[in-house]
C-alpha positions as protocol buffer text, in pm:
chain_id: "A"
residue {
  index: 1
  type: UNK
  ca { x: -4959 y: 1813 z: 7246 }
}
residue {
  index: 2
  type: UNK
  ca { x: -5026 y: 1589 z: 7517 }
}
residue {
  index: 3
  type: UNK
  ca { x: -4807 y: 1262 z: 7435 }
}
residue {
  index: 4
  type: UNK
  ca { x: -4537 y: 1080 z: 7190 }
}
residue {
  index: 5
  type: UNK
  ca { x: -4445 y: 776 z: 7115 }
}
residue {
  index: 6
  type: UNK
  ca { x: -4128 y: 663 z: 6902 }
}
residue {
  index: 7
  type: UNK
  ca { x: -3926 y: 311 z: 6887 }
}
residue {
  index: 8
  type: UNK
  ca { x: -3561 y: 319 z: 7025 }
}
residue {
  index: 9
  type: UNK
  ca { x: -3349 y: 503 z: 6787 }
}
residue {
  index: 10
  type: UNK
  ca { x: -3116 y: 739 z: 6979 }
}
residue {
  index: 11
  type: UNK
  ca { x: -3243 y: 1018 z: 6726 }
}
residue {
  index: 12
  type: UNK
  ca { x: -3579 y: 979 z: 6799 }
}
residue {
  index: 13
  type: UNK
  ca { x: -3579 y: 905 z: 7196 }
}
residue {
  index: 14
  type: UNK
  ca { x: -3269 y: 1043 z: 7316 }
}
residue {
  index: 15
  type: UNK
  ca { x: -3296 y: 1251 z: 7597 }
}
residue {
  index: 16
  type: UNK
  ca { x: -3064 y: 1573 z: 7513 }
}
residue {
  index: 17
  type: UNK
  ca { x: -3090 y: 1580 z: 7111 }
}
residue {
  index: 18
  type: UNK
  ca { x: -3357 y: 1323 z: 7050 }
}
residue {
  index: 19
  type: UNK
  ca { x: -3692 y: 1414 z: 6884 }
}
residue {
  index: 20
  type: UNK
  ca { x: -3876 y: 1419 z: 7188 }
}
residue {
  index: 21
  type: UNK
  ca { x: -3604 y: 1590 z: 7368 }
}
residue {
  index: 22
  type: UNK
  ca { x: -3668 y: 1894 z: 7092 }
}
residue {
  index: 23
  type: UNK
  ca { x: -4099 y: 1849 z: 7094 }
}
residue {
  index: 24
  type: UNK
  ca { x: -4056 y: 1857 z: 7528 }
}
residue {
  index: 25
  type: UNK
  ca { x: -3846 y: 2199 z: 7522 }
}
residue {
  index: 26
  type: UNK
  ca { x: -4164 y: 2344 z: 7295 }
}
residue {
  index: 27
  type: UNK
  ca { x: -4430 y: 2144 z: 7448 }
}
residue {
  index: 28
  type: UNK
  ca { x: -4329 y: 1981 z: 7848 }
}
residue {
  index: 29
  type: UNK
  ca { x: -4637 y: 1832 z: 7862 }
}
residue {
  index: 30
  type: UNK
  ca { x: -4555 y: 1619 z: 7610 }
}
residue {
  index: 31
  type: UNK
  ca { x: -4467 y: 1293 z: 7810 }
}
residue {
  index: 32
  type: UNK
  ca { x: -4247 y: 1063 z: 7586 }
}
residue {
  index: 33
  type: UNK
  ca { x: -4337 y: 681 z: 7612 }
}
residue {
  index: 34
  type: UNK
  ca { x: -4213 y: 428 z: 7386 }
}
residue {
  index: 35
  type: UNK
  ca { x: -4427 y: 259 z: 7133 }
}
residue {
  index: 36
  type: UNK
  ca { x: -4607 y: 7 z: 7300 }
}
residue {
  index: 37
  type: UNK
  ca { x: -4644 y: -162 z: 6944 }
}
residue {
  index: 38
  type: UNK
  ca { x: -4270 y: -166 z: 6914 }
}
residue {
  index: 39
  type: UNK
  ca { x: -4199 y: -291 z: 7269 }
}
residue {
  index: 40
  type: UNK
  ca { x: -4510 y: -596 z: 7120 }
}
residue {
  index: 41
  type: UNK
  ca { x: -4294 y: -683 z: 6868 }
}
residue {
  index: 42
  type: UNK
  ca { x: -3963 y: -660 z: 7041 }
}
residue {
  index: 43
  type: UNK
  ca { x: -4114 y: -939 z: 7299 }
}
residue {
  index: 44
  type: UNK
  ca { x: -4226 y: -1129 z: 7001 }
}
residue {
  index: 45
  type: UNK
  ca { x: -3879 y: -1141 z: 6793 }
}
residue {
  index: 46
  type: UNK
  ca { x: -3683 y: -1191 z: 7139 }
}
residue {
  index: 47
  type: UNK
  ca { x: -3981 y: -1494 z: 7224 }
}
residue {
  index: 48
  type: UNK
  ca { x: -3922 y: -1648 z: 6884 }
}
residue {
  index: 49
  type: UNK
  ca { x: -3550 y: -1720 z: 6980 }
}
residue {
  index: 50
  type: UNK
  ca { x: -3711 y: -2092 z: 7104 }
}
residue {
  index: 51
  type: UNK
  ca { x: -3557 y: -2320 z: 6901 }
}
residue {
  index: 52
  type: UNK
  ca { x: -3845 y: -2492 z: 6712 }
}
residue {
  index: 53
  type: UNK
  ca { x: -3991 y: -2146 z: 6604 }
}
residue {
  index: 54
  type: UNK
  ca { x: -3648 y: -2025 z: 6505 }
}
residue {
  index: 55
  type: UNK
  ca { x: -3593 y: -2277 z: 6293 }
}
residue {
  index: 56
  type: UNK
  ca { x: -3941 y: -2292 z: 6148 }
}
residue {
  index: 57
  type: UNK
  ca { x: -3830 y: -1925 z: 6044 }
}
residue {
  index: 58
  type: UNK
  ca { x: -3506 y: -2022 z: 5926 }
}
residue {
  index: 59
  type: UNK
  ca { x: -3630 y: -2316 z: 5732 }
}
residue {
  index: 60
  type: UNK
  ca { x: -3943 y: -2064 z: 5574 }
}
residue {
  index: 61
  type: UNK
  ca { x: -3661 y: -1806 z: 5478 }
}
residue {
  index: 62
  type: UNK
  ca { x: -3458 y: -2065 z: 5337 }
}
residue {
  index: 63
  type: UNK
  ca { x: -3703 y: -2115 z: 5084 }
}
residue {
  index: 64
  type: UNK
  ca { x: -3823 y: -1766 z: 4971 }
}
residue {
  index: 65
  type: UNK
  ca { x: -3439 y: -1713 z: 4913 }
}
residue {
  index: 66
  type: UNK
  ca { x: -3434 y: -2081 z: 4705 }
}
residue {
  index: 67
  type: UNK
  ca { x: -3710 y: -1978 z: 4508 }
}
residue {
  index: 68
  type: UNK
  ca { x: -3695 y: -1608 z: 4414 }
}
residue {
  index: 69
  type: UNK
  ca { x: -3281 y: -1603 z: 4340 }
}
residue {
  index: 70
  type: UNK
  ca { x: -3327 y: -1868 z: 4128 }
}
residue {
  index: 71
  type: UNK
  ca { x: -3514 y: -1796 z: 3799 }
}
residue {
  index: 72
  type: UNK
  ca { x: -3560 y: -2142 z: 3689 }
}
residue {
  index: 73
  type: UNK
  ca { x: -3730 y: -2251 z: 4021 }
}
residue {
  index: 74
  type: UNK
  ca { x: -3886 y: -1907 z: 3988 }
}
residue {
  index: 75
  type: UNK
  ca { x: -4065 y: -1987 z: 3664 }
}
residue {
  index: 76
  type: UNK
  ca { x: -4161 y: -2309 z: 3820 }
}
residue {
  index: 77
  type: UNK
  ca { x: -4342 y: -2185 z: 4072 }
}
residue {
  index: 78
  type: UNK
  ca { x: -4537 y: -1939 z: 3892 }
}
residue {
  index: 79
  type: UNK
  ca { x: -4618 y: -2209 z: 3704 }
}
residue {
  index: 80
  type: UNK
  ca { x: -4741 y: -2427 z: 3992 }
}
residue {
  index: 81
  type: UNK
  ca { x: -4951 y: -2131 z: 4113 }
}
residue {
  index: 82
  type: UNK
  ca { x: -5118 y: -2077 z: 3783 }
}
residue {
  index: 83
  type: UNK
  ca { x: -5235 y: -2447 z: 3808 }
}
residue {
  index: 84
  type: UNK
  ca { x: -5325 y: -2447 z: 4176 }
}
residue {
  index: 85
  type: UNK
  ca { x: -5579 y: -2250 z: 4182 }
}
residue {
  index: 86
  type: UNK
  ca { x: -5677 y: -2229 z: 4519 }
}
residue {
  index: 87
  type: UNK
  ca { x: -5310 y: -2163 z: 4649 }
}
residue {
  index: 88
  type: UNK
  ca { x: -5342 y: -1863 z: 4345 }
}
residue {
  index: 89
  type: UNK
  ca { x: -5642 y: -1763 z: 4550 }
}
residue {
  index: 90
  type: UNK
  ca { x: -5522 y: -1740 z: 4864 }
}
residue {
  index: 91
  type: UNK
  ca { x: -5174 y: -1562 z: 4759 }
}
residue {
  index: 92
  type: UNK
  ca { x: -5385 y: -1235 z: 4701 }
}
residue {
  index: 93
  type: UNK
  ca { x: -5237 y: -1116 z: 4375 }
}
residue {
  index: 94
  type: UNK
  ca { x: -4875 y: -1237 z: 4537 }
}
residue {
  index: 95
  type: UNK
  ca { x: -4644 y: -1421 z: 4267 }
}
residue {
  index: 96
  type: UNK
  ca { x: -4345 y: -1470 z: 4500 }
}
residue {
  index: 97
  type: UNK
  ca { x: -4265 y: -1609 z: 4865 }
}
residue {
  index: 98
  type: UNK
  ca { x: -4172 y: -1302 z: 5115 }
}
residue {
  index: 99
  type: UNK
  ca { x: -3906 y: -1275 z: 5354 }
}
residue {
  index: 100
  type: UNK
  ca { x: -3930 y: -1251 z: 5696 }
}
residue {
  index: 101
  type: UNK
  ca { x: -3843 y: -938 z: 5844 }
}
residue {
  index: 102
  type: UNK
  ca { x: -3635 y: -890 z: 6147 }
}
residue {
  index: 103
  type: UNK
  ca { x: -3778 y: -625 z: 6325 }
}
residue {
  index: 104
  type: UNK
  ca { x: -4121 y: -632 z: 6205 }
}
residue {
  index: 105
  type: UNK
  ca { x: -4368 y: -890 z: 6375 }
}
residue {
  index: 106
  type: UNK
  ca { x: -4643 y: -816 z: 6105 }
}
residue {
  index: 107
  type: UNK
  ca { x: -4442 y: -827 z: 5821 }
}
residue {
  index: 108
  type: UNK
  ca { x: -4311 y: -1178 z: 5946 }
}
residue {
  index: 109
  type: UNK
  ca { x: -4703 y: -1327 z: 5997 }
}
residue {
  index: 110
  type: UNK
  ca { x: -4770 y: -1172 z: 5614 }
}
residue {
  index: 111
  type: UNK
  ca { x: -4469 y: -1384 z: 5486 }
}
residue {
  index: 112
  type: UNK
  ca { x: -4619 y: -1654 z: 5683 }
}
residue {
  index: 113
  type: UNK
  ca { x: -4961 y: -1629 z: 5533 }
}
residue {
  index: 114
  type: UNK
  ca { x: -4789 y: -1594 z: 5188 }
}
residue {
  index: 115
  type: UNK
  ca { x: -4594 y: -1940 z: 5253 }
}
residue {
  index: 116
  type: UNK
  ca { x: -4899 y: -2136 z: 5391 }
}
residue {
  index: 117
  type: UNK
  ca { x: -5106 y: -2011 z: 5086 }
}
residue {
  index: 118
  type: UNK
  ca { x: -4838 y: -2140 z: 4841 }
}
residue {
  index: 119
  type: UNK
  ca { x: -4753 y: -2463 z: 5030 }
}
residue {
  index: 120
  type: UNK
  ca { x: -4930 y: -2735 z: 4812 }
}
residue {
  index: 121
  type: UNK
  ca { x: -4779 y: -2557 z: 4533 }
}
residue {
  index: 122
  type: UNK
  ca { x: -4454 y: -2518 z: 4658 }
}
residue {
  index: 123
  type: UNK
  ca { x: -4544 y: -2931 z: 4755 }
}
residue {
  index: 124
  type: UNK
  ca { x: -4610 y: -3046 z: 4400 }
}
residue {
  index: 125
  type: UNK
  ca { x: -4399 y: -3346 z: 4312 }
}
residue {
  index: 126
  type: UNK
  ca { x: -4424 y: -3245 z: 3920 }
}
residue {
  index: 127
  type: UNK
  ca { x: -4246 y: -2900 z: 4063 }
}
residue {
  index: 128
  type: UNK
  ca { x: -3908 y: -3137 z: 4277 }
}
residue {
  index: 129
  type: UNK
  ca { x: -3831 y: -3296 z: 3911 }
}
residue {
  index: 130
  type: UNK
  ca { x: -3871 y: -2991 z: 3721 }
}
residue {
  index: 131
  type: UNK
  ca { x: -3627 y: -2851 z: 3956 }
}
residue {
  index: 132
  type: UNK
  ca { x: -3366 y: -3128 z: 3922 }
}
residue {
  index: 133
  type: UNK
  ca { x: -3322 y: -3073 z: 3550 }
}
C-alpha cells in the first residue's frame, strides 16, 4: 500500500485512532492525503455561499419540497410530465424533483439537471390553477 485518501471525519483521518492512523502502523508507507474530490467539492459548497447562487439553490429546493410533500401538487406534476413529453424525456425515468444535497457537489448538479428537465412542466399555466383548487 502506497497511498490513502479519506474526507475529514475524525474516524477516518485522525492522527492517533483514525483509519489511516491504524493502515500507517501496518503499512508507513502509506502517506495519508485527503480526497482531493472532497476538498473539490468543499471549495464548491463554500463558493456557492454568493448570494445569487445561494438563493438560486434555495429557491430550486423550495420547490422540490412544494412539490413532493404535497400529494395534490404531486399528482399534478406527474401529470404535466406525462403530457410534456420532452421534459418526460429528459427526466430519465425521474417522476419527482430532487433535493440538493449539502455536502455533495454532484448530487446538487443531478438535482439541477432534474429541475431544468422538468421546468416547462413545472411552468405550465394549466398546472398554477390546478394547484389553487
Amino acid at each position: 500500500m502506497r497511498s490513502q485518501g479519506y474526507d475529514g471525519a475524525a474516524n477516518m483521518c485522525g492522527r492517533f485512532r483514525g483509519v489511516q492512523a491504524r493502515i500507517r502502523q501496518q503499512y508507513p508507507g502509506a502517506v495519508y492525503t485527503h480526497c482531493k474530490a472532497h476538498c473539490l467539492n468543499l471549495a464548491i459548497v463554500y463558493a456557492s455561499t454568493v448570494i445569487y447562487t445561494k438563493n438560486m439553490m434555495d429557491l430550486v429546493q423550495t420547490i422540490a419540497f412544494a412539490f413532493n410533500y404535497f400529494a395534490k401538487r404531486m399528482l399534478c406534476f406527474k401529470e404535466q410530465l406525462a403530457e410534456d413529453q420532452a421534459s418526460k424525456q429528459e427526466m430519465e425515468k425521474r417522476t419527482k424533483l430532487q433535493y440538493l444535497c449539502a455536502t455533495r457537489w454532484a448530487a446538487r448538479a443531478d438535482a439541477l439537471f432534474t429541475f431544468v428537465s422538468a421546468f416547462t412542466a413545472l411552468n405550465q399555466r394549466r398546472m398554477s390553477s390546478k394547484l389553487d383548487m
